[in-house]
C-alpha positions in Angstrom: -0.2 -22.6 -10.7 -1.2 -26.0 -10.1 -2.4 -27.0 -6.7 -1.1 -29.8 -4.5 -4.4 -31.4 -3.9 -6.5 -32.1 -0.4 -6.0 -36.4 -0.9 -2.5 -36.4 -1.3 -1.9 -34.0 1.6 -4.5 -36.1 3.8 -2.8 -39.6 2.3 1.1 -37.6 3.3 0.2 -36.8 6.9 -1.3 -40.0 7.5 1.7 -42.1 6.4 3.9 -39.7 7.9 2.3 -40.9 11.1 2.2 -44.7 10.2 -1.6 -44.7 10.3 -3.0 -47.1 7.8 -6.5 -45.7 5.9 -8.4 -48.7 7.6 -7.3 -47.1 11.1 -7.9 -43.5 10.0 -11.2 -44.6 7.8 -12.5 -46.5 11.2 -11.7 -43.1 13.5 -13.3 -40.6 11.1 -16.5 -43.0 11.1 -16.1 -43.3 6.6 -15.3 -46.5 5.0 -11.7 -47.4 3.4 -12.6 -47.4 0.4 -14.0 -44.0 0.4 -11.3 -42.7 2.2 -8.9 -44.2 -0.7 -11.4 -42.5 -3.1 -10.6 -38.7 -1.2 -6.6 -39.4 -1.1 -6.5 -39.9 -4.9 -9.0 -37.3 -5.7 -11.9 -39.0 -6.5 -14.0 -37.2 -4.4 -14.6 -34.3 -2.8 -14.3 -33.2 0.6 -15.3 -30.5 3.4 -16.8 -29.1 5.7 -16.8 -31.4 9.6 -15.4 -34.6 7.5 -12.3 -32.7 6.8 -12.2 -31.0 10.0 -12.3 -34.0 11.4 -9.9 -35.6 9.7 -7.4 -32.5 10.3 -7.8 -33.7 14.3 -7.2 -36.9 13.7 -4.2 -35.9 12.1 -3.2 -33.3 14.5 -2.4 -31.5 12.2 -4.5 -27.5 10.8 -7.3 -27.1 8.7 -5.5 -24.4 6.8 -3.0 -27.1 5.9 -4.8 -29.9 4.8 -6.9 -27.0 2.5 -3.3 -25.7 1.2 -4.3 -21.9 2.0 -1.2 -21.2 3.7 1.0 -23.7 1.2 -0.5 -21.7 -1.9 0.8 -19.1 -0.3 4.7 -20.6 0.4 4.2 -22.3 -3.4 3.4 -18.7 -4.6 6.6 -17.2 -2.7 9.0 -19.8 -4.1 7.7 -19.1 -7.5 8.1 -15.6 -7.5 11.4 -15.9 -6.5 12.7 -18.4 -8.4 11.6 -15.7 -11.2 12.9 -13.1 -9.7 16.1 -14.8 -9.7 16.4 -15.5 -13.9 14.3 -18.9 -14.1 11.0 -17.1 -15.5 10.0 -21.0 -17.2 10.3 -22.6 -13.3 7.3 -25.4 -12.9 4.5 -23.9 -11.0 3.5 -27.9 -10.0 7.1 -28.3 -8.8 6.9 -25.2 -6.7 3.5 -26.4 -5.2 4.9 -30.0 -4.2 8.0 -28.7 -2.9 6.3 -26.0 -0.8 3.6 -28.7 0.4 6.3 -31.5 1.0 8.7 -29.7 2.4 7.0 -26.2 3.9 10.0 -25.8 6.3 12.6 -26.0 4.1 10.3 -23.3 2.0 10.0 -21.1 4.7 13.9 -21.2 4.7 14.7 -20.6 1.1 11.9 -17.6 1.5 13.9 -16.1 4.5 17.1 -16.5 2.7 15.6 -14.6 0.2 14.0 -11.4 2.3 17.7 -11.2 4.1 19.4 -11.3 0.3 16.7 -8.5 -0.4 17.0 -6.4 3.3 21.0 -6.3 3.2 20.4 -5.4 -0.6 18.3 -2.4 0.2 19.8 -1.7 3.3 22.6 -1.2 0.9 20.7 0.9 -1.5 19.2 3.3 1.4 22.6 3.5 2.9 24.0 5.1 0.1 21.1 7.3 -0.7 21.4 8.7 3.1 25.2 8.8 2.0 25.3 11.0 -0.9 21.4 13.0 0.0 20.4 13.2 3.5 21.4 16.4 5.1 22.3 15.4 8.5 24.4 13.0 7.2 26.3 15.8 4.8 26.6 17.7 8.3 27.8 14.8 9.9 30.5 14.1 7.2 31.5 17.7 6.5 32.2 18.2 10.2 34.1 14.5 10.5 36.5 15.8 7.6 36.8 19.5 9.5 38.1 17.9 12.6 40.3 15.4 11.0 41.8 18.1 9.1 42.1 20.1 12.0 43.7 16.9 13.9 46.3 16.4 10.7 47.4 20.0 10.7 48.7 20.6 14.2 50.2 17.0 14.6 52.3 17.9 11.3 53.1 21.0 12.9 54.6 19.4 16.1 55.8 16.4 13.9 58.0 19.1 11.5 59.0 22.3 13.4 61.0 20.8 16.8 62.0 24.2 18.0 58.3 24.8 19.0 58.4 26.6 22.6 56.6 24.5 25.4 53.4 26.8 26.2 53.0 26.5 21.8 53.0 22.7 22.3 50.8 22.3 25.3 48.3 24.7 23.2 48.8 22.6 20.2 48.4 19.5 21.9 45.2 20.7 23.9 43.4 21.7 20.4 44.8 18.1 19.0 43.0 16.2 22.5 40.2 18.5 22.2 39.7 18.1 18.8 39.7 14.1 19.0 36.7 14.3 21.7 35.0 16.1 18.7 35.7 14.1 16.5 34.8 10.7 18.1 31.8 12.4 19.4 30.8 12.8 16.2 31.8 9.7 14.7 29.3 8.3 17.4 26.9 9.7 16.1 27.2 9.1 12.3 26.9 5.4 13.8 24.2 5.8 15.6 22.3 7.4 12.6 23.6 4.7 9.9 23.7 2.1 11.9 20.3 2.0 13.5 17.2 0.9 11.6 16.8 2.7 8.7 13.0 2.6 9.1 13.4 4.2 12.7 15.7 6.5 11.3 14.4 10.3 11.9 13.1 11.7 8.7 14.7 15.7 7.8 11.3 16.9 6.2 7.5 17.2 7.3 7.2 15.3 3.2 9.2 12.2 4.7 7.7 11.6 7.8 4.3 11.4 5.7 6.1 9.0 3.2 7.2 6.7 6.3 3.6 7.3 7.1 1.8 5.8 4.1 4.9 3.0 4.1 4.1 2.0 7.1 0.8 1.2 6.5 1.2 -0.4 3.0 -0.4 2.8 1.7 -3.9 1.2 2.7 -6.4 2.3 4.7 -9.5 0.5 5.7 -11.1 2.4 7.6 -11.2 5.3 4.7 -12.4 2.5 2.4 -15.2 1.8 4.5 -16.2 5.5 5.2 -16.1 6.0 1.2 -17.7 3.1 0.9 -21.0 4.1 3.3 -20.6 7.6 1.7 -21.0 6.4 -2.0 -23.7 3.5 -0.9 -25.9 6.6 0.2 -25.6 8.7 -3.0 -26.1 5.7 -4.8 -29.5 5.0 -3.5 -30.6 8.6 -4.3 -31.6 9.2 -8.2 -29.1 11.5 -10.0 -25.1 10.6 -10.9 -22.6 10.3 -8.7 -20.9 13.8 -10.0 -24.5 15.4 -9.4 -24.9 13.8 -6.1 -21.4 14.9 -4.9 -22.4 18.3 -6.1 -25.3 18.8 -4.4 -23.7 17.7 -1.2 -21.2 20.4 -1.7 -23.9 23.1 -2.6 -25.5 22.0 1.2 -22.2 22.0 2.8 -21.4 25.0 0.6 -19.5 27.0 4.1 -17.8 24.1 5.5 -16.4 22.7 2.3 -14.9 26.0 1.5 -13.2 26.6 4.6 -11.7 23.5 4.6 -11.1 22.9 1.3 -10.9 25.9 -1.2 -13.1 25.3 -5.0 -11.0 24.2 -7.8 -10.2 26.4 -10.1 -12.1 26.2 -13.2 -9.2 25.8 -16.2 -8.8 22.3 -14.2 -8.7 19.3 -16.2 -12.3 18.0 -15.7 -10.6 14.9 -14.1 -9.2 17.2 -11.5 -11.9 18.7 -11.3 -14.1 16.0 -10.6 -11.6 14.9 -7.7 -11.2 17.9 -6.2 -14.8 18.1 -5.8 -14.8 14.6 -4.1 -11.8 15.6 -1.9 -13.7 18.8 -0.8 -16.8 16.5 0.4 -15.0 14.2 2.5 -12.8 16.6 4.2 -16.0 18.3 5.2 -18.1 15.0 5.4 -15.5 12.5 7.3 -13.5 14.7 9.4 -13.4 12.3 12.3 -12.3 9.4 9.9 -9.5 11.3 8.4 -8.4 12.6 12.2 -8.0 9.6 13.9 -6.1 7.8 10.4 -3.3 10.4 11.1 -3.3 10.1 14.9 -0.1 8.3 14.3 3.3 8.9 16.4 5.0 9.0 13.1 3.8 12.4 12.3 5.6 14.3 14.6 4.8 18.2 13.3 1.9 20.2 12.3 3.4 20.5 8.8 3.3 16.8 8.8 0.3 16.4 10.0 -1.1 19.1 8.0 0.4 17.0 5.2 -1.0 13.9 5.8 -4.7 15.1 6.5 -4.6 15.9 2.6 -2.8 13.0 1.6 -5.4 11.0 3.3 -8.3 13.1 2.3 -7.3 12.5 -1.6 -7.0 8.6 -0.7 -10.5 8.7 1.0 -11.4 10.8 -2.6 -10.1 8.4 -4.8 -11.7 5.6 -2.6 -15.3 7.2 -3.6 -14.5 8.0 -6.5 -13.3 4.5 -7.5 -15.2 1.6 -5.0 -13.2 -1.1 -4.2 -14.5 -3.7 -5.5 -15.8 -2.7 -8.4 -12.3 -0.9 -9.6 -10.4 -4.2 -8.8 -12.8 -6.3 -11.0 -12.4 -3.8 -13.6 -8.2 -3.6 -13.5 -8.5 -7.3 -14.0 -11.0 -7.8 -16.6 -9.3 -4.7 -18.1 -5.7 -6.4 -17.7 -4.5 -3.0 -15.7 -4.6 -0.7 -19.3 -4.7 2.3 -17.0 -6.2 4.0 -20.3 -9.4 2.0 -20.1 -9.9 1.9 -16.7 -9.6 5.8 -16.1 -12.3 6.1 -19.6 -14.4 3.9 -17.6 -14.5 5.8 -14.0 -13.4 8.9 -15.8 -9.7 9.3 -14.0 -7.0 10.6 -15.2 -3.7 8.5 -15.7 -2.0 10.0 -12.0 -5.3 8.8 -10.4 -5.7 5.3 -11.6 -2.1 4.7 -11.3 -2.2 5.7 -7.6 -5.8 3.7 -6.9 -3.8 1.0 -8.5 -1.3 0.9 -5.4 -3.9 1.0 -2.7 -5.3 -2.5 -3.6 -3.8 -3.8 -0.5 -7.0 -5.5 1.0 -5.8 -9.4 2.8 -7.7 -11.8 0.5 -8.4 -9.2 -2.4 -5.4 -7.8 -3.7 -4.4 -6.9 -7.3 -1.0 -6.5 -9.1 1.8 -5.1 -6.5 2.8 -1.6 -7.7 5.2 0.9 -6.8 4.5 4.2 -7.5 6.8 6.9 -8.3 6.4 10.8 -9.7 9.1 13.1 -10.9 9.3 16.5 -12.7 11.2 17.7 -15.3 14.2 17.8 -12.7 14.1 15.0 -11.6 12.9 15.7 -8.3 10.6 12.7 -7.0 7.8 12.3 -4.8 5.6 9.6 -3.6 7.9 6.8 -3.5 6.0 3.4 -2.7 7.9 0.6 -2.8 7.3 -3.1 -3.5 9.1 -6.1 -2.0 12.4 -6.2 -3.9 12.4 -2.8 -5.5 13.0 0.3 -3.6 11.7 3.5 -4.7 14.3 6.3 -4.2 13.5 8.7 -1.4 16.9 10.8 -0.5 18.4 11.0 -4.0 18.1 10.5 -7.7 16.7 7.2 -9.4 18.7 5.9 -12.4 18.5 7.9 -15.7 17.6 5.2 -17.4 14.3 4.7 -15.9 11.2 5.2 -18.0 10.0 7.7 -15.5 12.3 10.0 -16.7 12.2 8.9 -20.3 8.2 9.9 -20.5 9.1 13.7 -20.5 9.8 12.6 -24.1 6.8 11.2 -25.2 3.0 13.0 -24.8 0.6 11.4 -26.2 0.7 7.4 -24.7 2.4 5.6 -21.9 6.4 4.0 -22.5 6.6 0.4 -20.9 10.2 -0.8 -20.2 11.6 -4.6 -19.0 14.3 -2.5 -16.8 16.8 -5.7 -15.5 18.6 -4.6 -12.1 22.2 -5.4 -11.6 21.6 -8.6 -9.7 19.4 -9.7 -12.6 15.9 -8.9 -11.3 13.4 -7.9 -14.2 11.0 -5.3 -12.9 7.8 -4.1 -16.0 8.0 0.0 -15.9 4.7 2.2 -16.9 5.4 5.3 -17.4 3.7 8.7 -18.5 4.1 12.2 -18.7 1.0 14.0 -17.6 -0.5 17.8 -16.9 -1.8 18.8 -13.8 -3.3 21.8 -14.9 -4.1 23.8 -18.3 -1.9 26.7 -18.4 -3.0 30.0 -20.1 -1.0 31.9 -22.5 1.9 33.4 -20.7 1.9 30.9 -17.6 4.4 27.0 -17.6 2.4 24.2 -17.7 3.1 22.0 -14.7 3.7 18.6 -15.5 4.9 15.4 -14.2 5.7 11.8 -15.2 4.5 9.1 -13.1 5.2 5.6 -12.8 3.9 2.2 -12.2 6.2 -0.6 -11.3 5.5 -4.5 -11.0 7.8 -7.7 -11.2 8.0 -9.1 -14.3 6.4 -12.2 -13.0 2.7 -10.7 -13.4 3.3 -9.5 -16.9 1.2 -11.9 -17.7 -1.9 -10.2 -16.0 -1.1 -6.6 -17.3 -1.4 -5.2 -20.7 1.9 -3.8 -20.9 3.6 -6.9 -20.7 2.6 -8.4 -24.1 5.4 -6.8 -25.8 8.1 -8.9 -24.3 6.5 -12.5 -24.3 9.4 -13.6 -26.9 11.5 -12.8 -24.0 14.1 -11.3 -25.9 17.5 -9.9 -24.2 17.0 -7.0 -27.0 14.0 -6.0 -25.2 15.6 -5.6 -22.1 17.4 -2.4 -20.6 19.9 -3.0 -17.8 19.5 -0.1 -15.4 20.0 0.4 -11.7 18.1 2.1 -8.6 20.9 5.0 -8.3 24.6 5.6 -9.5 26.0 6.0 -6.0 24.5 2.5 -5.2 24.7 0.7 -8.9 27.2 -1.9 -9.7 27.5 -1.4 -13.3 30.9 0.3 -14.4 29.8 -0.2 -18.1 27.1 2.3 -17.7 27.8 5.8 -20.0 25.0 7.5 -18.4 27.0 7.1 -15.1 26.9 10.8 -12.9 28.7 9.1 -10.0 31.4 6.5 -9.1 29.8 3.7 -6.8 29.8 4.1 -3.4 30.4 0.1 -2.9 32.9 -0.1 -5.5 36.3 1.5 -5.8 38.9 1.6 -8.4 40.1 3.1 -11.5 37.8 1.2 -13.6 34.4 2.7 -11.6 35.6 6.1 -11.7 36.5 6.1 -14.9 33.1 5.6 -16.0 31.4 9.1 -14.7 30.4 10.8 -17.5 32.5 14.4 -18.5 
């Protein structure tokens, strides 16, 4: 995307302050006609000049330099992609974002509300239709209403009642209604607080809301793997050999903690396994204080976050920073080639993928997603504008569940949401472990998600450059929350739409 230059904002907030360049020129101790040469790009400039100018201007160094209006231009873009104008001007986008940076911060927070009330939507009727406490609630709102209805049609039809039957009946009916608006309360309460603050029902959600919380990166366990891996590196040997020798010295700890591998492993698995065993018994410090969080509010959670965190730490020596990022985007994210180069398997470059979080050295925004062959998921990450189920089902028609089909390579899909946002899906089916004769191989699919607006970085988005509706399949994030009534893989009727026409669409 084109850049709004330094001169023209430098000439901008000058005339917006009816400052002439003689004036300003005098002031920053340059001539005029060098100053004319900077505001139409003729030259160069930095460093104290510019710094100087900026206070002169009284106006920041960050926005004479454009940093934080690359990032407003980048924003506007996105979304006016997102939103069905994938052709947009990127020079536009810059102008309108340096010109008017207000009026960009609005149409950006227009945007995020749009998305919130969308996915507050989405979560809604997830918790709806999925989350136990909410079935509770509901079943015992419909009890006591039922309960309510039945003794008021009693008094209501039989008149000849004696008094001490009515006063009974009409206690149960008062009492009853205390019930139930006690319990009504509370269904509020639970839906109509934050959803984030909402209490998660399982030791596996509270370390979801965990690693959400935190963008699912750490840098603290980059650093640590990064120290650990600088020291094997400036010993001879491999990194595997290195790792291994560790292990062999640390033999008693690292089995304690962390039991071997067994050996009918993938050697991929293998390989991080071993990793994972070292810094459990290496960093234990580092991965204690990550998980001192007040989110994790049980020793099963906490339990389960110590080896979620160890296999980040794991996968951060395994695959350095820097040096991974560098290759994803020489690469162009083939999560084939990258894994052949640091020897990963599909699940563990997919998920290193969604950790490159770091402020000023990110890559392509992923979510993440895994299900088995029943469609149960787990490790939902999430991206801004697409929310990865975490109480119920995702849609049938996403590729996650479509790779059970396919062995032997990866299935990309252009998946369009209702509202028209066009997300890239990479999915694969992949084995954990090598069964032996007699035993089920455990497998998975797992998924990689991105807006189509960086298909252009990524491999997988070559396919659909001729931008061809053919190539596109409308899908939704769930049925309870998807619009579509045209859909015959429907299971459920809408929860935000009613009517004939939506419940005619569940399938039979």
């Amino acid at each position: 995307m084109a850049d709004y230059t330094t001169g023209k904002r430098i000439r901008d907030r000058r005339l917006a302050q009816e400052m002439t360049q003689a004036e300003l020129a005098k002031r920053a101790g340059i001539s005029a006609a060098y100053l004319n040469l900077i505001e139409h790009d003729k030259r160069q400039i930095g460093g104290s000049l510019l710094g100087k100018i900026a206070d002169l201007l009284r106006t920041d160094l960050a926005d004479l330099t454009g940093s934080v209006r690359q990032r407003l231009a980048s924003d506007v873009l996105e979304i006016a992609r997102a939103l069905g104008t994938p052709d947009v001007d990127g020079i536009r986008a810059a102008q309108f974002a340096d010109r008017h940076p207000e009026w960009a911060r609005i149409f950006i927070r227009l945007h995020r509300a749009y998305r919130d009330a969308d996915e507050t939507a989405i979560a809604l009727s997830d918790r709806l239709s999925q989350d136990p406490t909410v079935r509770e609630l509901s079943h015992t709102v419909l009890s006591r209403v039922t309960a309510i209805r039945s003794f008021a049609e009693i008094l209501q039809q039989h008149g000849d009642i004696g008094h001490s039957d009515r006063e009974r009946f009409t206690t149960i009916i008062t009492d009853q209604s205390d019930e139930l608006a006690e319990s009504a309360r509370e269904m509020i309460t639970l839906l109509g607080g934050s959803l984030g603050d909402a209490r998660p029902t399982s030791p596996a959600e509270e370390v979801d809301d965990f690693f959400i919380h935190h963008g699912n990166h750490f840098p603290s366990l980059e650093d640590a793997a990064g120290e650990l891996r600088a020291r094997f590196e400036r010993q001879p040997g491999t990194l595997g050999s290195q790792i291994a020798e560790r292990l062999a010295a640390l033999s008693e700890t690292a089995n304690r903690h962390e039991p071997a591998p067994p050996a009918h492993m993938p050697e991929t698995t293998v390989r991080f396994a071993q990793a994972r065993r070292l810094v459990v018994a290496d960093l234990p410090d580092v991965l204690k204080s990550v998980i001192d969080d007040d989110r994790l509010t049980t020793d099963a959670a906490r339990e389960r976050a110590l080896r979620a965190v160890a296999s980040y730490a794991a996968a951060a020596l395994l695959f350095p920073y820097e040096r991974f990022l560098e290759t994803a985007e020489q690469a162009r994210y083939d999560i084939d080639r990258i894994g052949a180069i640091f020897a990963g398997s599909f699940e563990q470059v997919a998920h290193r993928l969604v950790t490159l979080r770091r402020p000023g050295a990110e890559g392509v925004p992923f979510a993440f997603l895994r299900s088995d062959a029943a469609g149960n998921l787990s490790k939902p990450l999430s991206i801004s504008g697409l929310r990865m189920p975490r109480y119920g089902g995702s849609c049938p028609l996403w590729a996650v569940h479509a790779a059970f089909a396919v062995t032997d390579r990866p299935i990309v899909q252009l998946a369009v949401m209702p509202e028209g946002e066009r997300y890239l899906f990479i999915a694969r089916n992949v084995k954990k472990r090598m069964a032996a004769y007699g035993e089920p191989p455990v497998t998975f699919s797992v998924m990689l998600a991105c807006d189509v607006a960086y298909s252009d970085r990524i491999v997988y988005g070559d396919g659909f450059t001729a931008a061809r509706t053919s190539l596109e399949t409308p899908v939704g994030h769930n049925c309870r929350s998807c619009r579509r009534v045209d859909c015959g893989q429907r299971a459920y009727a809408p929860v935000m739409l009613a009517g004939a026409d939506a419940q005619g669409t569940v399938a039979g």
